[in-house]
Each structure stands twice: as structure tokens, then as C-alpha cells.
N, C-alpha and C positions, 0 to 999 in steps of 0.2 A: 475274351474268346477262349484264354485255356478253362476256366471255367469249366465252362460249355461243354466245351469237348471232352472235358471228362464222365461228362453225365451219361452211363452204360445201361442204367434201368432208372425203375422208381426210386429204389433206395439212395441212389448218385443223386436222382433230381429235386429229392425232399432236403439233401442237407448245399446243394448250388447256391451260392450268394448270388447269382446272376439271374436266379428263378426268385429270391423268396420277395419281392415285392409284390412281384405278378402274383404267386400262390396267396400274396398275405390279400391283394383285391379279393378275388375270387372269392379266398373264406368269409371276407366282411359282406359280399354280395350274397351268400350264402346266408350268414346268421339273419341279416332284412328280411331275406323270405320268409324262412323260415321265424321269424317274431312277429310278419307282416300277416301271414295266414293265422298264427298264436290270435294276435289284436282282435282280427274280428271273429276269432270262433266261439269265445264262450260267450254266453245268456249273462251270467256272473256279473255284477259290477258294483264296487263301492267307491265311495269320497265325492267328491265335486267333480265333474269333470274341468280337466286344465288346471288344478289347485295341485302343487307341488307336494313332496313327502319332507314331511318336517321331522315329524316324531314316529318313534318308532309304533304307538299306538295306529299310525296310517294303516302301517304294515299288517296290525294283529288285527287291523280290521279287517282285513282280504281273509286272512288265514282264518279267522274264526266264520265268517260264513261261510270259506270251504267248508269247514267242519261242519257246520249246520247243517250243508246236504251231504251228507254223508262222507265226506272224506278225514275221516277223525286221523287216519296216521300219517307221520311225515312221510314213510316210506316211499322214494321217490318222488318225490316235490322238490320244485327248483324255481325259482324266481331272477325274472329278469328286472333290473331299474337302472334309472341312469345314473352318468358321472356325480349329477348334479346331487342324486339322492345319495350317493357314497360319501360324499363330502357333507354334508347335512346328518346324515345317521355315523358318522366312522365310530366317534366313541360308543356307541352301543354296539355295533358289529362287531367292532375288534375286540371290544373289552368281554362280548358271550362267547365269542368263537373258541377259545380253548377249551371248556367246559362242557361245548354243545356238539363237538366236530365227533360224529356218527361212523363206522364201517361205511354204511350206505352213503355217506356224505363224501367218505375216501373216496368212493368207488365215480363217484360224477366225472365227467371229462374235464380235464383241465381249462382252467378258465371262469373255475367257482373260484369264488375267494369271498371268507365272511359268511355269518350266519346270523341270522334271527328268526326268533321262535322256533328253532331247531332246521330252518330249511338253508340251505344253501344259495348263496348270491351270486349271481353275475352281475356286471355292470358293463354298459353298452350303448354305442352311440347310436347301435341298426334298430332298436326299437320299432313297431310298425307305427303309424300314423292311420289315424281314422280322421277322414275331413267329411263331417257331416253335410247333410243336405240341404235345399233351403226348408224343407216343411214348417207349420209349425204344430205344436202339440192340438190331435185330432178327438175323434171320437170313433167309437167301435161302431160299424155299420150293418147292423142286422144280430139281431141276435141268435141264439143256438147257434156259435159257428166254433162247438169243439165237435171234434174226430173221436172213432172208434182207434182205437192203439193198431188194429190187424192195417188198417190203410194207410197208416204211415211207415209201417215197421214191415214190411214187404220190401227187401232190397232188390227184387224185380221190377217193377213198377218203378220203386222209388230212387233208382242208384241215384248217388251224389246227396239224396236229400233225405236219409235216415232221419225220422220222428221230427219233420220238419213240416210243415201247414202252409196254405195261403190264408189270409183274412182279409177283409172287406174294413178299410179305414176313410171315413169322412173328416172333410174340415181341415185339411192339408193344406191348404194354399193352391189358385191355380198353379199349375204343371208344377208344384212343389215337386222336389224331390227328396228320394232319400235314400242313403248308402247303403251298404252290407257294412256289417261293425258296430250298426248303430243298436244301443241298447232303450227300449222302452219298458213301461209298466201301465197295468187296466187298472184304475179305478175298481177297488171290491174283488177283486182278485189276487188270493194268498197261493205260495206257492206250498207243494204237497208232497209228503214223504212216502211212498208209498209200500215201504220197509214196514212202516208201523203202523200206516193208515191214520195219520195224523199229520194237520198244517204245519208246515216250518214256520220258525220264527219271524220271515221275512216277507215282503209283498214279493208273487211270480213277477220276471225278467224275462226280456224277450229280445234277441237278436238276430237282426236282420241280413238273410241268406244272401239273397241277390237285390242288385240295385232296383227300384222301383222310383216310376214318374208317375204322379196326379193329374187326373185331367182338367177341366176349365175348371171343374166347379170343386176340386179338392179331392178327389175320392181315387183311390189308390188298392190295386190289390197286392200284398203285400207276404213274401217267402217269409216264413218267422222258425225259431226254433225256440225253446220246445215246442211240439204239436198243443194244444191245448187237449188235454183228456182228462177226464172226471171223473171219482170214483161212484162207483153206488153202493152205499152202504147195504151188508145184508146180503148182496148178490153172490154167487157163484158159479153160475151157469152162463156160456153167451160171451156178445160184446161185453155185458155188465158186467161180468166178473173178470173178465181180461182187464180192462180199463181200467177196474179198481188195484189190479195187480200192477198196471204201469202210469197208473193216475199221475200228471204232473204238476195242477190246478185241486184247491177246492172247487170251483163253481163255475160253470162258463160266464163269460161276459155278457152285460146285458148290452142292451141293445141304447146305444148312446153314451156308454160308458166313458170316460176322460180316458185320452192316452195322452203320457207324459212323458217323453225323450227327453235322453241325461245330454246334458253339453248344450250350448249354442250354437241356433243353426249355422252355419258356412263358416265352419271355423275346423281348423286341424289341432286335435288332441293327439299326444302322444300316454298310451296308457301302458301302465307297468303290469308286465300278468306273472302269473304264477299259474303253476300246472303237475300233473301227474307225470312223471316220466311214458312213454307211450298214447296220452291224449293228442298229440302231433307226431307224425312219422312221418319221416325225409326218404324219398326211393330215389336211387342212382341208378345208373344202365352204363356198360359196356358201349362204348364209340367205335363208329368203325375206324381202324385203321387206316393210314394215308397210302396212295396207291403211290405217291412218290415222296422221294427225300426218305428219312429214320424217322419211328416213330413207336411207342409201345404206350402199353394201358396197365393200368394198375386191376387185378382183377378180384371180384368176391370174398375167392378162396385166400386172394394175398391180403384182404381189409379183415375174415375174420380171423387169420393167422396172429397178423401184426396188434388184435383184441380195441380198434379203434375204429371213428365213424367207417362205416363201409360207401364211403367214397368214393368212386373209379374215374379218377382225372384220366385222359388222353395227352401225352407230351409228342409235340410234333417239331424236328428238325428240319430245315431245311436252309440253301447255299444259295448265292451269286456268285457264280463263278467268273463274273467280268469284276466283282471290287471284292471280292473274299469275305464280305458280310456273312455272317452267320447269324441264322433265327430260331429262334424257338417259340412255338407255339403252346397252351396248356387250355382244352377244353374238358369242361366237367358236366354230365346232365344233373339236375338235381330236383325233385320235387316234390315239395310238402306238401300233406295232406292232414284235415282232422280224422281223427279216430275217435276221438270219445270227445264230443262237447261237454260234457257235464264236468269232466275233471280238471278244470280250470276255471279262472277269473281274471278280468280285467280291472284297476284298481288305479286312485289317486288318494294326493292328500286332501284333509277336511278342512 
């Protein structure tokens, strides 16, 4: 109870022995979220799904198809994996980390520890989980179903679902279903650089926005990102030359094309991602204060003072005054968002 009662602000209630179990839940429910939205935002995906990291080649598989679409520098890249993969990789993590450890790498929040291929490690138990659906692998229904780049890229229209699509999928299973997280590929369709006006080395990926159910006979319309858009070579005027300029595809799909979902159906994958510093962003809000009992808030200007997450817990005091119990309360708003799908991946072992 003396504790307690010494706690006069934020600064009192961050170093309280009485509060840090509760503050240490709170941040573990925080990092979930925030790795739970990570999971299912990028298109990205290498290894087997549910096949463990063994070798650090696992790793440099993620890292090298970042690269592939463009994200050649570490510069803010941070990778999450688990306990299990730190004890599996330690001799390589530990044995590059003095060699490899970066300014940019100092500067990560605490809680990196370890590096390979120059990016910074966390290790964690809040991982997101993606439990796929029953579907099974369909076919594309109807052909010509890519977009002009202006219809998805209208954040009037489109809020929540920047350069995102529906498509028409056959052959699902009745009332299959299928998640958000889950990643597919078309048959004949290469993904596309549109820096250079050249296919990437890999087949196009696609993941799924919002959950989606099949009806009797299998057929599903289904939220996807990327948009599917297609360049035309030679164009410059118009849809055509826009499209070529944000082209995400060589070719639309034809019509009956195989689609192939990574993982087995009705199963929970836990997958390791890696990402751009700023492809997820966490907003916090200001609580109201209690109209009874002590209570105060950590505010913006005190989170970019103190140069750490900009946070704003709510700490709430309050008494029984028939047995002298003393309580404290600590609410936090928190909520993650994507910002840039493209600069991340989701990854296992091979």
C-alpha cells in the first residue's frame, strides 16, 4: 500500500513495484496487436507455411525478396520471430551482432536484441496467428478482372482499402471459407516492378483484406491486395500510362486460372514478419479523466519529451473506506494500423 501511495504522477507510476506486472500485461497485449495487424498485412510471403526457422538461410530468404521489390536498404527494418527461432539461430545472431550492430540499429526501441543480414531481432511470444479457412485451392472466375490504378487509389472512395480489389474466385468448397492474412498466387501471373518496367523475379502474392464466405457451389467474392493492375507498354497518355506507372502484375488473370493458398486449410500458422519501420503505426488517445477518486494521464507532449512510444496510459486511484483497500487502475487506448503494405513480409522455415 505504501507503494501506491507514493505514486504522484506518471514518472512515480512507471518505476511502482505494485503497478509493473499490470503495465508489463498491458505492453504484452499491446505488442499482439500490434504483430496481429503486422501478420495479416503484407501480400509478401516465403517458406512453407508452419515449417519452423532453422537456418539462417530461412531468414535471408524474407530479406532477399524484400529486396527484390524494392526495398534494398536495411534502413529501418526490424524483424519479429520467436523464442524458439532464437535458440535454433543463437550462434549466428550472436556471433554477426558485433560486426553488424548499425546507428540505426542503436536507435530501435529497446527490446531488439541480435542481428542478421544487418536487421535487428526481436523475439516474442505475441506473434499474430493467422488460422486459415476451410477453402480449398480455386480458380479465377471470369476474366479481365484487373483495375485502372485511379479506382483503387482514391482514398475517398476507398478509405480503409488503398490499392485493394475484389475478385470473383471459383471452386472454393461449399460455404468454404477464407481469412484476412491468408496469402495466394494465380497461375501465369508474375509480379511487376514498375520502377523499371520489368517482372520481378518472383510469381505476384495476394492477401486477403476481409474475411470472405463461398456460396453452395464454391464461388467467393473476395477483398485482395494488391489491386491487380497492368502495364501497357508504349502508353503514356490515360488510364494506360497511369497503370504502367503503378502496374503491380505482368498480365491479368485468365479466366480459370489455378489459385494456390500457402498453408493448410483450418489450421493456425504463426508467421515471423519483418518490416519497414513506419509500414504499421500504433495511435494512442488521451482518456478521460475519472470524475471520482485521483487519477492523471500521461500526455503527447510528456511521450515526445521523454523521446519513447507516444503512449498515453490513464492511471486511476481509488479507496474503500469501510476496509482501507487501495486500487489502482491503468487504462491505455491503442491502435494499429497499416500504412504501407508493400513494406513487409511474412516468412517461415523451408
Amino acid at each position: 500500500m505504501g507503494d501506491i501511495e507514493s505514486i504522484k504522477d506518471m514518472g512515480s507510476a512507471r518505476r511502482a513495484r505494485n503497478l509493473n506486472s499490470g503495465i508489463a500485461r498491458i505492453a504484452t497485449a499491446i505488442d499482439a496487436h500490434i504483430f496481429d495487424v503486422a501478420a495479416k498485412a503484407f501480400p509478401y510471403s516465403t517458406g512453407t507455411w508452419g515449417t519452423a526457422l532453422t537456418t539462417p538461410e530461412h531468414f535471408a530468404s524474407a530479406r532477399t525478396k524484400l529486396a527484390e521489390a524494392s526495398i534494398e536498404s536495411n534502413a529501418g527494418l526490424s524483424a519479429v520471430l520467436t523464442h524458439a527461432d532464437e535458440q535454433k539461430l543463437a550462434k549466428f545472431i550472436y556471433a554477426d551482432s558485433p560486426g553488424l550492430v548499425t546507428e540505426s540499429s542503436r536507435a530501435m526501441r529497446e527490446g531488439f536484441s541480435g542481428v542478421l543480414d544487418g536487421v535487428p531481432l526481436k523475439f516474442s511470444n505475441q506473434l499474430g496467428r493467422i488460422t486459415t479457412g476451410t477453402r480449398t485451392n480455386g480458380t479465377v472466375a471470369g476474366a479481365a478482372q484487373n483495375v485502372n490504378y485511379k479506382a483503387v487509389a482514391d482514398s475517398g472512395t476507398n478509405a480503409g482499402f488503398y490499392m485493394t480489389q475484389t475478385i470473383n474466385l471459383a471452386g472454393l468448397g461449399a460455404a468454404g471459407t477464407i481469412k484476412a492474412g491468408e496469402v495466394f498466387s494465380i497461375a501465369g501471373v508474375t509480379a511487376f516492378d514498375p520502377e523499371i518496367q520489368a517482372v520481378r523475379p518472383f510469381a505476384a502474392q495476394f492477401t486477403v483484406i476481409t474475411d470472405a464466405v463461398a456460396d453452395g457451389a464454391g464461388a467467393a467474392t473476395v477483398r485482395i491486395f494488391p489491386a491487380i493492375i497492368v502495364p501497357t507498354p508504349g502508353a503514356i497518355t490515360g488510364d494506360t500510362g497511369v497503370n504502367s506507372a503503378h502496374a503491380t502484375v505482368d498480365v491479368a488473370p485468365a479466366n480459370g486460372a489455378i489459385v494456390t493458398f500457402e498453408g493448410a486449410a483450418s489450421t493456425s500458422f504463426v508467421p515471423r514478419v519483418m518490416w519497414k519501420r513506419g509500414a504499421i503505426v500504433a495511435h494512442s488517445a488521451q482518456l478521460t479523466l475519472p470524475y471520482t477518486g485521483t487519477g492523471f494521464r500521461r500526455s503527447l507532449a510528456d511521450a515526445q519529451r521523454d523521446n519513447i512510444a507516444p503512449v498515453m496510459p490513464r492511471v486511476w486511484f481509488s479507496s474503500d473506506p469501510n476496509t482501507g483497500a487501495h486500487r489502482v487502475r491503468v487504462d491505455v487506448f491503442v491502435q494499429a494500423q497499416v500504412r504501407n503494405r508493400w513494406q513487409g513480409i511474412k516468412f517461415f522455415g523451408a
